[in-house]
BAFI-3210 file (N, C-alpha, C; in Angstrom, 3 decimals, decimal comma, padded with zeros to 6 digits):
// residues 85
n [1|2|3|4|5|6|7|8|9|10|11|12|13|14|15|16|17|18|19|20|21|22|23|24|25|26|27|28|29|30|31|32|33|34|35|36|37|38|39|40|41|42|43|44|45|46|47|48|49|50|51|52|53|54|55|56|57|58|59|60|61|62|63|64|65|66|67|68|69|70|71|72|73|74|75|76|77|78|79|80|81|82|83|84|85]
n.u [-035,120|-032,872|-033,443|-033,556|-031,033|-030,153|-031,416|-030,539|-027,749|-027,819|-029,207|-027,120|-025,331|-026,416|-026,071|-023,838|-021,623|-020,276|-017,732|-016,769|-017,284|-016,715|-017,260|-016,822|-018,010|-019,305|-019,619|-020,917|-021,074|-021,838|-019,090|-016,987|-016,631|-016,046|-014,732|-015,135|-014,989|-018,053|-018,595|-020,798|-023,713|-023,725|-025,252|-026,771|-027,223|-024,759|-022,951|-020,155|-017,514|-014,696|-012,289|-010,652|-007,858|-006,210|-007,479|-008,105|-009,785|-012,258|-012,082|-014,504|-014,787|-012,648|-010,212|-008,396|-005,978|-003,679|-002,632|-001,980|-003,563|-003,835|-006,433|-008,911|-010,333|-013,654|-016,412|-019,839|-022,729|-026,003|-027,700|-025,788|-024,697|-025,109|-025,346|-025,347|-024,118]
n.v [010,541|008,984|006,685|006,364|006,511|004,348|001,978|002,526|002,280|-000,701|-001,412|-001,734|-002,966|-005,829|-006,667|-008,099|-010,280|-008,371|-008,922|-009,324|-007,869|-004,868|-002,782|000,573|003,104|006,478|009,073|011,325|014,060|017,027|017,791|016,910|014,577|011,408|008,574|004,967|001,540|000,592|-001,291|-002,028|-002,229|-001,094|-002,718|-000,603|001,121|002,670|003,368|001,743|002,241|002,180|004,085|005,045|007,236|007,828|007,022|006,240|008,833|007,726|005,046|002,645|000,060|-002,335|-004,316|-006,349|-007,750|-007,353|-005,154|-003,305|-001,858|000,911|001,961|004,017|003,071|004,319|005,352|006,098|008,098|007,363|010,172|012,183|011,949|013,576|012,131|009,027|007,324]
n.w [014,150|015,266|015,274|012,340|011,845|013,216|011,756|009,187|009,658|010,541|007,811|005,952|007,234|007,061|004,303|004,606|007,337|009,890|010,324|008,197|006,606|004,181|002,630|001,744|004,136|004,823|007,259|008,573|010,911|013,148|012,701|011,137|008,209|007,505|006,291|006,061|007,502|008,581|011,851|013,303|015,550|018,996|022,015|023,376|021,338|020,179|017,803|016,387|014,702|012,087|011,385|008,166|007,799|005,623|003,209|-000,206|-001,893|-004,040|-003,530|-003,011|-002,207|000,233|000,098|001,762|001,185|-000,015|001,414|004,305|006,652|008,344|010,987|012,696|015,493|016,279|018,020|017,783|018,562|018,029|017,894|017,598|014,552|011,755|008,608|006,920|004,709]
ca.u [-033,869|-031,751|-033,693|-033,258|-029,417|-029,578|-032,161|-029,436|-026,755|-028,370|-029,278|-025,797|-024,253|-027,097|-025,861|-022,556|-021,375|-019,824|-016,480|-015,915|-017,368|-015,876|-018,268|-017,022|-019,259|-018,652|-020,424|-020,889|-021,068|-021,434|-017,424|-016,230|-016,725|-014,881|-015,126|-014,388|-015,866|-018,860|-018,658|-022,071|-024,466|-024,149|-026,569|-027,112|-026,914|-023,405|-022,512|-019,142|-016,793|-013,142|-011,829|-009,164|-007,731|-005,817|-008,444|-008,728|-011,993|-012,395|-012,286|-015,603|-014,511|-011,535|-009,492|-007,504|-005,393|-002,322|-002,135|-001,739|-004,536|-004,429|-007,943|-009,025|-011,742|-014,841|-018,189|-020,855|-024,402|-027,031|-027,758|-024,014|-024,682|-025,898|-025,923|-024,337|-023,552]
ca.v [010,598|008,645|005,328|006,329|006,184|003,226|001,035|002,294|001,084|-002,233|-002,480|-001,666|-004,594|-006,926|-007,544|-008,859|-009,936|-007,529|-008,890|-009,410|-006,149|-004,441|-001,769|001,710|004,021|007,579|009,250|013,106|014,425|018,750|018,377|016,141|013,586|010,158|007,305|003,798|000,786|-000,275|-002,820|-002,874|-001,196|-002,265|-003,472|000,847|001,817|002,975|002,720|001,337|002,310|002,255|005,036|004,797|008,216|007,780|006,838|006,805|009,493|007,558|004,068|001,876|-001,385|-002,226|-005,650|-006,606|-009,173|-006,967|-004,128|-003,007|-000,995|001,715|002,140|004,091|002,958|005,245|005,021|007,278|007,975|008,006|011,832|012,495|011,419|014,024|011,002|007,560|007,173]
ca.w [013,401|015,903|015,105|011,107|011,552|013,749|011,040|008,168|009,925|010,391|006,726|005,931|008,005|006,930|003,658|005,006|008,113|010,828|010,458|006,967|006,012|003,241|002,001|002,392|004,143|004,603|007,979|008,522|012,062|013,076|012,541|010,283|007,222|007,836|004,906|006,471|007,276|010,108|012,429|013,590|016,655|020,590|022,737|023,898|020,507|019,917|016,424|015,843|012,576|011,687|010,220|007,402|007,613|004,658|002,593|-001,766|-001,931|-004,783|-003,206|-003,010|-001,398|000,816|000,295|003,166|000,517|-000,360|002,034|005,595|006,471|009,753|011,184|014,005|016,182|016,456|018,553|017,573|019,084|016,623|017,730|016,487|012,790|010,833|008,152|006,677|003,209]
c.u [-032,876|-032,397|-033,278|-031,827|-029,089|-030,337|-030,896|-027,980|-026,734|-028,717|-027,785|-024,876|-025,039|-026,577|-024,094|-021,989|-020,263|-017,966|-015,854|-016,620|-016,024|-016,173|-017,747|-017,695|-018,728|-019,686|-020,023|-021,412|-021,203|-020,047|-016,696|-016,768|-015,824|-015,908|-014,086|-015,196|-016,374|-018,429|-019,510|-022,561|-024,141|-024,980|-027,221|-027,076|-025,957|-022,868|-020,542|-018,075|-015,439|-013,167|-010,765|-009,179|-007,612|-006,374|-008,491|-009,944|-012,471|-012,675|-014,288|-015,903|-013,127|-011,308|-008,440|-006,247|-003,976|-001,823|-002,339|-002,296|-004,879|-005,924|-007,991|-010,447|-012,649|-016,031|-018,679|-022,175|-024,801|-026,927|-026,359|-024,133|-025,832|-026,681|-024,568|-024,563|-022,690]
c.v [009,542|007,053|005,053|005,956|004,630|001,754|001,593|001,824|-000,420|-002,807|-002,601|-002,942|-005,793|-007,437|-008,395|-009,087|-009,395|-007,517|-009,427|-008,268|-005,429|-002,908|-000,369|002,690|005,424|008,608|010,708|013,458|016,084|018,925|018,015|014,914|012,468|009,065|005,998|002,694|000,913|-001,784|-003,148|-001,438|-002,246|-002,395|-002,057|001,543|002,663|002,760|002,593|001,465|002,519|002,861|004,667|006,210|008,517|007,086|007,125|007,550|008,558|005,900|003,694|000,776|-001,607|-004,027|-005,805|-007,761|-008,576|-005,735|-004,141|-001,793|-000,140|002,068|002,856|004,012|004,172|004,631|006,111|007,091|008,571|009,627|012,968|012,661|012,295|012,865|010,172|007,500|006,280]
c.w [013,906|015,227|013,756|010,879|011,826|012,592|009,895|008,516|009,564|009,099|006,186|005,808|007,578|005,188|003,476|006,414|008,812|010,336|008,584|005,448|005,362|002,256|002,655|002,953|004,581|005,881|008,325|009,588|012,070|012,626|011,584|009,755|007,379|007,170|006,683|006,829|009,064|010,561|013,208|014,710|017,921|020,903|023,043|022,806|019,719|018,500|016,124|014,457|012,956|011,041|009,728|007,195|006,130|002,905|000,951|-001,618|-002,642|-004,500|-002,268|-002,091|-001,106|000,684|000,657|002,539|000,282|000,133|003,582|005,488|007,988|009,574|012,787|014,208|016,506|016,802|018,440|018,096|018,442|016,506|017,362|015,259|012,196|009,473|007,208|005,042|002,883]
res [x|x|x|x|x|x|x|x|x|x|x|x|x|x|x|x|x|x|x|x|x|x|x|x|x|x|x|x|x|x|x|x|x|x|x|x|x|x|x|x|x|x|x|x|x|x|x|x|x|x|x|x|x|x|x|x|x|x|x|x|x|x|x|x|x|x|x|x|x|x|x|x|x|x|x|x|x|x|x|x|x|x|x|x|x]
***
């Protein structure tokens, strides 16, 4: 399971890179659902995401062109992630 999260991450980020990622994704833990974007896996497997609390449900893709956008940093270990969406 843990490798399944960490290979959908990776396709995830592969069709754009890390830092100009834009693709909302939406990740589900035992506690809580949090939409926002990835910013990749570390070298130990750590998965990386910014949460936008404040989040449209309804939003798809995030453009950084006419707003000011809080994010909070999040590291997750694969065995965390029920699953990525």
């Amino acid at each position: 399971m843990e490798e399944g999260i960490i290979n959908r991450v990776k396709t995830l980020m592969e069709s754009r890179k890390a830092s100009r990622q834009t693709r909302i994704v939406e990740i589900e833990t035992a506690t809580h659902k949090r939409r926002g974007l990835l910013r990749g896996v570390q070298s130990d497997g750590t998965i990386v995401f910014s949460w936008i609390p404040e989040l449209d449900p309804k939003a798809k893709k995030i453009e950084f062109t006419d707003m000011e956008i809080i994010t909070i940093l999040c590291e997750y270990r694969p065995e965390q992630i029920l699953s990525i969406n």
